[in-house]
N, C-alpha and C positions, 0 to 999 in steps of 0.2 A: 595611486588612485585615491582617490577622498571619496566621503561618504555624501557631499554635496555636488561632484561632478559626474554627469549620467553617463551608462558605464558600455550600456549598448549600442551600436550603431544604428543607424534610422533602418537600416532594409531590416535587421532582426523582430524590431517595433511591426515592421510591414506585415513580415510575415506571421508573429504573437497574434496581430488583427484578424488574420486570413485563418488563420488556426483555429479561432474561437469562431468566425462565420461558417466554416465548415462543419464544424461542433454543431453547432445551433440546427443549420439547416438538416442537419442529418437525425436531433432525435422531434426535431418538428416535423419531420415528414414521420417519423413512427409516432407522432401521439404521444411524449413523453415532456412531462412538465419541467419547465425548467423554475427553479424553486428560489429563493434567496433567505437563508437564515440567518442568527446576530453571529456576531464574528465574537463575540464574548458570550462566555458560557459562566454559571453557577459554578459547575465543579469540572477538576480536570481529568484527562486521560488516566484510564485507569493503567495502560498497559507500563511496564516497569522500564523499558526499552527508549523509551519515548518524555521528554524533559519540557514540561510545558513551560510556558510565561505569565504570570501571575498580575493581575493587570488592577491593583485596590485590592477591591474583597470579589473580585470575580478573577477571571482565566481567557487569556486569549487562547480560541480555541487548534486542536494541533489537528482536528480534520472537522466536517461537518457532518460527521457521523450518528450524532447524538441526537442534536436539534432534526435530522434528514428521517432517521425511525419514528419521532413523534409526528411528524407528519403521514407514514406510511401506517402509521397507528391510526391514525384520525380520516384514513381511507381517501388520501389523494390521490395513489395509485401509482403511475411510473411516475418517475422523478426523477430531475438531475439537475446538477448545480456547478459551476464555474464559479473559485473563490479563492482569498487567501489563507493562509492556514500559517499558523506557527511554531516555530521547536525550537528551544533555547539550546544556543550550544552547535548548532548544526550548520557549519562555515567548511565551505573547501570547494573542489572543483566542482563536485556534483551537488552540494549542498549551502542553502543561504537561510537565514532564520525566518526570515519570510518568505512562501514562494508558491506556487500557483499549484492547485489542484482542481481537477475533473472527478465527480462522486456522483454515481446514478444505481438506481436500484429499481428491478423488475420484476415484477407481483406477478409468483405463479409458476415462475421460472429457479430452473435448477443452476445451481453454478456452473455446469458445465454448458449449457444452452448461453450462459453471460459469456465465459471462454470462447464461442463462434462469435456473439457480437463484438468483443474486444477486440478477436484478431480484427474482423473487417473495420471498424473504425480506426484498428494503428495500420492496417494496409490501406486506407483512405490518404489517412494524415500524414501518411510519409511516403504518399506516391508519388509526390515530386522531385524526391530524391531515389528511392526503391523502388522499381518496378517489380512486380509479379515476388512478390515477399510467400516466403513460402514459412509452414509452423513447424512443432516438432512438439509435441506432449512428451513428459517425462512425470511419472512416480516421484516421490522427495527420496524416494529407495533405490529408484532408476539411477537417478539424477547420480548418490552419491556412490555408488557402487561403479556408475562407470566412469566418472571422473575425480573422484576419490578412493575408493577401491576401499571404499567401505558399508561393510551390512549393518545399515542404523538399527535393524530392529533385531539385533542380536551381539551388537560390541557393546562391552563393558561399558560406563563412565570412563572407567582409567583408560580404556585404549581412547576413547574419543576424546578426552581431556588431552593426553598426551600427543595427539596427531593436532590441536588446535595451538599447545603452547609452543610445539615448534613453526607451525604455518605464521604465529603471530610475533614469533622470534620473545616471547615474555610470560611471567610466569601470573598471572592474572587468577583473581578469585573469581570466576564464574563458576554456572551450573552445566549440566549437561547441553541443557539448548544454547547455552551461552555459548559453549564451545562450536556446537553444530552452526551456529549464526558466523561463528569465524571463519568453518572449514567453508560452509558456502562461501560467502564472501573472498576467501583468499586461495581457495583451489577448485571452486567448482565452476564459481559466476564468469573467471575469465578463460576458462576454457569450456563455456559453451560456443556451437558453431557461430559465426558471424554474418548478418546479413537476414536472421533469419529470429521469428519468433519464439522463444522459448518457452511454453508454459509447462511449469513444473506445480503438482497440485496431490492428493494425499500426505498432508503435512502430520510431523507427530504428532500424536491428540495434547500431548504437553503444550502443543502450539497452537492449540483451537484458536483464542483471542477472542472474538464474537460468532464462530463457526459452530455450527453443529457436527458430532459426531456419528461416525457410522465405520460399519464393519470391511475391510476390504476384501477384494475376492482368497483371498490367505487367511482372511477372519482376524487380522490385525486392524485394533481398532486405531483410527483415525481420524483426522480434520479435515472437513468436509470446508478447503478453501485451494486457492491455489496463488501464485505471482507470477508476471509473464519479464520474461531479461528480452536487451536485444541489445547487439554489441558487446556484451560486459555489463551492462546495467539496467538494473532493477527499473521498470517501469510503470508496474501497476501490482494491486493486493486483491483480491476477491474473495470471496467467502460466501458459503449458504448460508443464509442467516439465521442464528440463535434465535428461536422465540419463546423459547419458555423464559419467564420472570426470574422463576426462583432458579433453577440454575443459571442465569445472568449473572443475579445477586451474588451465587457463590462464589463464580470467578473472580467477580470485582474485591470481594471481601480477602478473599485468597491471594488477588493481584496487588492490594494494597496494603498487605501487611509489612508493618513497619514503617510507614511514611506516615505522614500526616496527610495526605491526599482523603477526603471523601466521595464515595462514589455518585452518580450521577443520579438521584433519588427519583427526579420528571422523567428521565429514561425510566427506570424501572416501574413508575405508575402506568404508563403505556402501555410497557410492554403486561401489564397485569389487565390493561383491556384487551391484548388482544393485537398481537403483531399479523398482519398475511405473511404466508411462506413466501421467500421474496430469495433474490441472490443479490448482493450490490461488488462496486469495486470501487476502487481511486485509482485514479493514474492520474501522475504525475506531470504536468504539463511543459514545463521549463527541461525537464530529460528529455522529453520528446524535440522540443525545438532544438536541443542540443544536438541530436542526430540528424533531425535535417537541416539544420544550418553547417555541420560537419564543425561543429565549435567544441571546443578545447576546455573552457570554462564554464560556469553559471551566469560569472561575471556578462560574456559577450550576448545573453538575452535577454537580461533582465534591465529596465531603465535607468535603476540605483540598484547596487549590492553592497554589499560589506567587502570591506577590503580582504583583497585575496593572499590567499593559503595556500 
């Protein structure tokens, strides 16, 4: 396949269309703005995890995260956005460096109130292949306790390190999340049920990102976000949103040390006027078409991809 010959078949294109008029119609009939922000940002992603593309003296952007709060600052209210989004490096079945994202945030609302409306919008979008989709909530302590058969908020580093470098068959310098992001990935995520919604949410507080903190019913403190899998993969990220300034600040300062990355300076003047309590998510669009088109690749719904891995 070449990078000039288009890669998707026309019923994929059909259905991409159908996909994004369902979208639409569904937060227009709730009242929820659909938004259009620049696809080049000032500064890039703070998170470490995440390999932006560097576009001049600006950054194409790796979600519309940033520019989507300055608007909920400036009191536009629900909001949601269909765009592209970029991540250097990220080529394979489930991943193209360009590729389609849905990002909406709800003023007022808790993240788990956002977890009802996701389920019903991926039991919308994929009822033409899934009927009567059923959830399944899981703890990140649930999660790895019963399909890993480990107690995250009491194994060492070393035993978690050592349960990741053999799942990844290598002896890799990561951290502690570094490893946990392998064990999900390579023993949790494929043996969740199939057919069925997975959202897994009290994440480690190490793994806040832009979430707020709070205490769980154990009094272990946590990340007040969650992600929901279906089949084996990761479909969407959600989070209560951060609104304090200055702990933002510190994460970013914290998340960027040793890079030459600067943090997002117009995000954090917002957020110093003044964020509403809000929950937002991204889900991924091109994963979803994957599932109901029952496709194999990125390659089969995307118009042009990068040659395949």
């Amino acid at each position: 396949m070449h990078l000039w010959s288009p890669s998707a078949p026309r019923t994929a294109l059909v259905a991409r269309q159908q996909l994004y008029r369902t979208i639409r119609e569904y937060f227009y009939a709730r009242t929820v703005l659909e938004v259009e922000t620049p696809l080049l940002a000032q500064a890039p992603v703070a998170d470490p995890n995440i390999t932006p593309i560097q576009a001049g003296q600006r950054w194409l952007h790796t979600s519309p995260e940033y520019a989507m709060k300055r608007l909920l600052c400036a009191g536009y209210g629900d909001i949601y956005q269909i765009c592209k989004v970029f991540r250097k490096g990220e080529a394979g079945k489930r991943h193209n460096p360009e590729f389609t994202m849905l990002e909406w945030y709800r003023v007022g609302w808790t993240h788990r109130q956002l977890m009802d409306e996701v389920a019903e919008l991926l039991q919308l979008l994929l009822a033409a292949r899934f009927s009567d989709l059923t959830c399944l909530h899981l703890s990140y302590a649930q999660a790895l306790a019963q399909y890993a058969q480990l107690n995250v908020h009491h194994c060492s580093d070393h035993d978690i390190a050592q349960r990741g470098q053999k799942l990844a068959n290598a002896d890799l310098a990561l951290d502690r999340d570094g490893w946990l992001d392998v064990i999900m990935s390579h023993q949790v995520e494929p043996a969740l049920p199939h057919n069925t919604l997975v959202f897994i949410d009290q994440f480690p507080a190490s793994q806040a990102a832009l979430a707020q903190l709070a205490n769980n019913e154990q009094g272990v403190l946590i990340a007040q976000r969650f992600e929901v899998f279906f089949n084996g993969m990761e479909l969407a990220n959600g989070y209560q949103e951060l609104t304090d300034a200055k702990q933002q600040l510190q994460r970013f300062q914290h998340e960027l040390q040793g890079t030459e990355r600067l943090h997002d300076a117009n995000l954090i003047a917002a957020l110093e006027q003044g964020l509403p309590e809000c929950a937002g998510v991204a889900l991924g669009l091109d994963r979803v078409l994957l599932q109901l088109l029952d496709a194999t690749h990125i390659a089969q719904v995307l118009s042009f991809a990068w040659p395949r891995a």
